[in-house]
FITI-798234 format. One record per atom (N, C-alpha, C): x, y, z. Coordinates in steps of 0.001 Angstrom, whole numbers. Each point is the difference from the previous one (the first is absolute). Layout:
BEGIN
       u       v       w
       X       Y       Z
...
END
This chain:
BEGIN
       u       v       w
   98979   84410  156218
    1015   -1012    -127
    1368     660     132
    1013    -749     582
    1130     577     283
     992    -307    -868
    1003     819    -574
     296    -377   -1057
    1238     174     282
     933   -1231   -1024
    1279    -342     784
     820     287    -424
    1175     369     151
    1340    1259    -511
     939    -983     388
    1439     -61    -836
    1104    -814     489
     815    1196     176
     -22     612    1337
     484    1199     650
    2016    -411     284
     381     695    -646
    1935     -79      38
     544     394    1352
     691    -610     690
     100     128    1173
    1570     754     304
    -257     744    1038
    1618    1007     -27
      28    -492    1304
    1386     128     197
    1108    -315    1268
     228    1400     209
     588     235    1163
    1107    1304     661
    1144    -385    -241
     862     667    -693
    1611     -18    -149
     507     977    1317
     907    -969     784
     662     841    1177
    1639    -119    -140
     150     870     530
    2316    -168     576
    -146   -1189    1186
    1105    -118     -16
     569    -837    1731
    -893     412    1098
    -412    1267      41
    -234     258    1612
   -1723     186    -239
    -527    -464   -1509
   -1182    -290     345
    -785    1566    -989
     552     764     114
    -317    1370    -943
    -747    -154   -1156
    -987     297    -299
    -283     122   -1551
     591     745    -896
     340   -1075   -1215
     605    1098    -661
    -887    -690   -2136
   -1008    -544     442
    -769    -150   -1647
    -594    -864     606
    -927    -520   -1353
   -1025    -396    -353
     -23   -1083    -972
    -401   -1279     152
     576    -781   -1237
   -1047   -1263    -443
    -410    -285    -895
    -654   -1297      24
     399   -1023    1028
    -816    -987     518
     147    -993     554
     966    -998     -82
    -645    -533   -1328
     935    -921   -1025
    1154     248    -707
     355    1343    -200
    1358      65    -843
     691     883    1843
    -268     167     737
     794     324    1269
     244   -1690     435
    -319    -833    -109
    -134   -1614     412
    1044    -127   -1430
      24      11    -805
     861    -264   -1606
    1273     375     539
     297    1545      23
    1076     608     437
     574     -34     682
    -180    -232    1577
    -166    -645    1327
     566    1489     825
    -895     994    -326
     178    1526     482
    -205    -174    1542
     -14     783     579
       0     -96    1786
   -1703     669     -43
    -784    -719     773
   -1294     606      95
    -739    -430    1660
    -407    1214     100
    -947    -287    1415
   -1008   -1266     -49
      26    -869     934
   -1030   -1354     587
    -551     211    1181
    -952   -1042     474
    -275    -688    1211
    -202   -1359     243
     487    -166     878
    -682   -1411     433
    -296     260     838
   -1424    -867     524
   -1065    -432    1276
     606   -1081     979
     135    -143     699
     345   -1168    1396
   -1755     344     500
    -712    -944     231
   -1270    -118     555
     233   -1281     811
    -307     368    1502
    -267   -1240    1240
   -1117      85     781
    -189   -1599    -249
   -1294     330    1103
     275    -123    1445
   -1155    -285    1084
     163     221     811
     668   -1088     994
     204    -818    -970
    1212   -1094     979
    1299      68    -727
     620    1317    -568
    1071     318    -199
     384    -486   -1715
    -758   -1242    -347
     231    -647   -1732
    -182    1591    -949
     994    -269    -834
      66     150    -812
    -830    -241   -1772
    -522    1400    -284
    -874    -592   -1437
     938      12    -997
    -222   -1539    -962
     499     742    -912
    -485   -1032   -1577
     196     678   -1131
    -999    -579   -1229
    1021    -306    -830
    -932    -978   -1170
    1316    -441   -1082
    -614     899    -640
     645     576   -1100
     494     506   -1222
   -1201    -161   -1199
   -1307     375      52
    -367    -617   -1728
     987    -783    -687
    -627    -674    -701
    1107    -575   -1557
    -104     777    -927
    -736    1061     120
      27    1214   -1531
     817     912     173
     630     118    1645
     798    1405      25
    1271    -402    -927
     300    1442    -273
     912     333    -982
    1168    -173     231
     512    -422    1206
    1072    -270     903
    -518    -580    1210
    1248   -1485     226
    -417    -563    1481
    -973    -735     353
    -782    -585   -1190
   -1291    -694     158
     117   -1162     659
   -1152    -371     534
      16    -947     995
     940    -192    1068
     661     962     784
    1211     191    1025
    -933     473    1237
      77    -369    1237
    -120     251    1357
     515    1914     178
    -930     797     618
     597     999     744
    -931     893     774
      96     896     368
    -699     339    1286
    -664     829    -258
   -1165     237     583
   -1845    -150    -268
    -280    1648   -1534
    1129     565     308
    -151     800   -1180
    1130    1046    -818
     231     270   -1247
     875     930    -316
     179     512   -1053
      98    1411    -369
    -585     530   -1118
    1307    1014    -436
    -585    1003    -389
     729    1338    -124
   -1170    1404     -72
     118     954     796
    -456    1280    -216
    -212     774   -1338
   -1222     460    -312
     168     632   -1430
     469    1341     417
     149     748    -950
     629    1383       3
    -958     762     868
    -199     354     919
    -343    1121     603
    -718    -738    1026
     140   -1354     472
    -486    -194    1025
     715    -407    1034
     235     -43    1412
     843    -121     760
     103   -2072     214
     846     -77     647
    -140   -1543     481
    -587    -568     749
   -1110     788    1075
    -579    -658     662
   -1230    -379    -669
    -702    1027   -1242
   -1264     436    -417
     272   -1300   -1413
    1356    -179    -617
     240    -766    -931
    -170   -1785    1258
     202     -20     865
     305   -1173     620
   -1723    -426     555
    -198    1152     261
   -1796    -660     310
    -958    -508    -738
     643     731   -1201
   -1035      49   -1437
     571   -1544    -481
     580    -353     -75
     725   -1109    -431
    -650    -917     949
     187    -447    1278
    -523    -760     941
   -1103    -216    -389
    -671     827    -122
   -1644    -243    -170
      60    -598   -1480
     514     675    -918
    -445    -653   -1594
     732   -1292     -31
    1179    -594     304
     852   -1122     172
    -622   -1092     731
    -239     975    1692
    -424   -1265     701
   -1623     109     808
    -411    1163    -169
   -1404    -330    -135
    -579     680    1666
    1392     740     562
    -519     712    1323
    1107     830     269
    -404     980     826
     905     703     574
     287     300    1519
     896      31     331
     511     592    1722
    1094     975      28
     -62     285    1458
    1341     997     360
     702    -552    -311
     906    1120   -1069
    1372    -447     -72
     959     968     244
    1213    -369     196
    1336     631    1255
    1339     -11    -827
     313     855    -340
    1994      93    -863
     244   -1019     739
    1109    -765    -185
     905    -813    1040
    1250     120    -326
     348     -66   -1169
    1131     274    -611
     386     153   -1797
     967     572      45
     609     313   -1574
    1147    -608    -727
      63    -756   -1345
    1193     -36     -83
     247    -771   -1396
     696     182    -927
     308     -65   -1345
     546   -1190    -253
    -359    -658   -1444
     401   -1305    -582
    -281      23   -1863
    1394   -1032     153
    -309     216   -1643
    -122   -1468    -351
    -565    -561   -1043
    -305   -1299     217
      96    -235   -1737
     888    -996    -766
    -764    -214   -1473
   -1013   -1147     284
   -1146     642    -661
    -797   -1269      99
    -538   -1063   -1560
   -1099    -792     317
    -425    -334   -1214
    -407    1111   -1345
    -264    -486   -1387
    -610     670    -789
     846     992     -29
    1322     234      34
     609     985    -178
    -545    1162     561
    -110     256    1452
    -323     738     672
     955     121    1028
     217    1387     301
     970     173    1271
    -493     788    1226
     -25    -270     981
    -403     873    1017
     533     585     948
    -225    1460    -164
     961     485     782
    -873    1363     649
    -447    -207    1288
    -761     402     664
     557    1010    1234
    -601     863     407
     113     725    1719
   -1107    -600     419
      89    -875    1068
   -1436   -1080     704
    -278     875     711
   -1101     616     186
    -496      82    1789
    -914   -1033     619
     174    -445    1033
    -731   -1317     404
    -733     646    1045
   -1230    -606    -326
   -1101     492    1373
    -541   -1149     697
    -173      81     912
    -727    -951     586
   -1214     271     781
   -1158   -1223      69
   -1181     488     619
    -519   -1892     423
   -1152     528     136
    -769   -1059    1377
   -1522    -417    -701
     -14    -966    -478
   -1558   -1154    -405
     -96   -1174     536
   -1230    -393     230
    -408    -791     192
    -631    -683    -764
    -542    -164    -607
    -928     -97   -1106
     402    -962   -1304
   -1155    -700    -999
     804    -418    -907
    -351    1413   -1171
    1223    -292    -660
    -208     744   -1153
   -1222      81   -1777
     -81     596    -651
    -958    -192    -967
    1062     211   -1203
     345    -865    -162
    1236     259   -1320
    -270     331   -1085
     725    1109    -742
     -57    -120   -1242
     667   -1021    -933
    -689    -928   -1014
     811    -837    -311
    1069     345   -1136
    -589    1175    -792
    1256     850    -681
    1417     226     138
     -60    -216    1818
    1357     729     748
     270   -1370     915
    -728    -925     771
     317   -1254     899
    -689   -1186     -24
     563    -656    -328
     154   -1376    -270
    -897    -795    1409
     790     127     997
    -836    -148    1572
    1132     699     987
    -664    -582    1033
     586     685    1254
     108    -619    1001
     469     311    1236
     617    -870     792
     328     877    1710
    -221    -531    1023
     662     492    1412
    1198    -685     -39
    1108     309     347
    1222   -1235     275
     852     817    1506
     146    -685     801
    1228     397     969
    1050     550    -356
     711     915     900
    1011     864    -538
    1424    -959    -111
      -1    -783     822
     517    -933     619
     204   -1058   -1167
   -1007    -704     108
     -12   -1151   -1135
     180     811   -1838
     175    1418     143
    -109     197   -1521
    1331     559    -380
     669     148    1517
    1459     596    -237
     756   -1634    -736
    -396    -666     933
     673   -1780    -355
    -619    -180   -1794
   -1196     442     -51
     123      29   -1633
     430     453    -712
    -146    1316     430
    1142     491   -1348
    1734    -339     219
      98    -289    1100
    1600    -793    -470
     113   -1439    -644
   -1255    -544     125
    -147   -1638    -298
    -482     111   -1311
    -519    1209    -506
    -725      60   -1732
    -573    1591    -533
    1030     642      29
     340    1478    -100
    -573      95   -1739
      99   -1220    -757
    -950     341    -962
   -1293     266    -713
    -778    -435    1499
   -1478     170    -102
      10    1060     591
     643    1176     271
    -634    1343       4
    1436     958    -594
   -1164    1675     -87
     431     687    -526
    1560     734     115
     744     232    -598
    1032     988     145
      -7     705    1011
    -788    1058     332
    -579    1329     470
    -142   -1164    1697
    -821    -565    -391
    -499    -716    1772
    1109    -323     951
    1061   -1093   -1157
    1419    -357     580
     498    1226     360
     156     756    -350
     410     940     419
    -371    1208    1205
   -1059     212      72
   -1060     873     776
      69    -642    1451
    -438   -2149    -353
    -253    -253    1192
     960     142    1309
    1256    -228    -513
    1200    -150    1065
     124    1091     962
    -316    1321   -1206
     175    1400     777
   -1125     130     737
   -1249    -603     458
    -984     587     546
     456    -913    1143
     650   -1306    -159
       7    -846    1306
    1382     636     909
     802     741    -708
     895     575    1123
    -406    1189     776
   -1395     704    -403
    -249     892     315
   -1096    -322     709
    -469   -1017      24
   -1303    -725    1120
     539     615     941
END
C-alpha cells in the first residue's frame, strides 16, 4: 500500500535576469510575492486551436479561471523543461514535444492574499488528443481559436488567469 505524505513544496528564488539566488516555500514565496522561476504550456493542435483548462475550485489561487493547457513552477534542482513535462502529464494526463518560445516577468496581487511574481518561461508544443485530467488541478478543458479567444479576453478578461492575460499577447506578436 502506498502511503501518503503531504510533501511541502519549494519554488526557485531568482534576480531579474532569471539567476538563482534561494530556495523558498511555495506558499510563503506566493505570501511575500518574492520573484520565482515558472512555466506556462501553450499546447495546439493540429488545426492551430489552442488548449486550454479552467482552474479546479480547490486551487489555492485563481480557482475556476480559464488558462492555457498548463503551469507550474520547477522544484529546486530540476530544470524547466523536466519540471514542465512532469507537470503535463500529472495535470493533464499526457505528454509532447515541448519548445522555449519565450520569457518574461509579471507581478500580479491576487486572491487569498497571494501575490505573484514570477520569471515565466513559456513553452509550447503540439496534441492532438483529449486529455485525462487530474481533477485536483482542472476543472475541464477546452480547444478554442486563437482568434476567437483573443476577442475573449478583451470581451471578459475575468474568466482567465493573470499570468494568461498576460503571456497570451506576447506569444501573438511573436507568431
Amino acid at each position: 500500500m502506498q502511503q501518503m505524505t503531504s510533501e511541502v513544496e519549494h519554488v526557485i528564488l531568482v534576480d531579474e535576469q532569471d539567476q538563482e539566488i534561494g530556495v523558498m516555500e511555495k506558499m510563503q514565496a506566493h505570501r511575500e510575492g518574492r520573484l520565482h522561476r515558472a512555466f506556462s504550456i501553450f499546447i495546439f493542435n493540429s488545426d492551430g486551436q489552442m488548449m486550454l483548462h479552467k482552474r479546479a475550485a480547490n486551487k489555492y489561487h485563481s480557482p475556476g479561471l480559464w488558462s492555457n493547457a498548463c503551469c507550474s513552477h520547477p522544484r529546486p534542482g530540476e530544470d524547466v523543461l523536466q519540471a514542465a513535462n512532469r507537470r503535463l502529464q500529472e495535470e493533464m494526463g499526457f505528454t509532447c514535444r515541448l519548445s522555449p518560445a519565450f520569457k518574461f516577468s509579471y507581478r500580479a496581487s491576487l486572491d487569498q492574499g497571494m501575490t505573484e511574481n514570477e520569471f515565466d518561461h513559456v513553452l509550447t508544443g503540439r496534441y492532438t488528443g483529449s486529455p485525462v485530467l487530474n481533477p485536483d488541478e482542472v476543472a475541464e478543458w477546452k480547444w478554442m481559436d486563437t482568434g476567437l479567444l483573443y476577442e475573449d479576453l478583451q470581451l471578459n478578461p475575468d474568466h482567465y488567469t493573470y499570468w494568461f492575460k498576460a503571456a497570451f499577447p506576447v506569444w501573438l506578436r511573436l507568431m
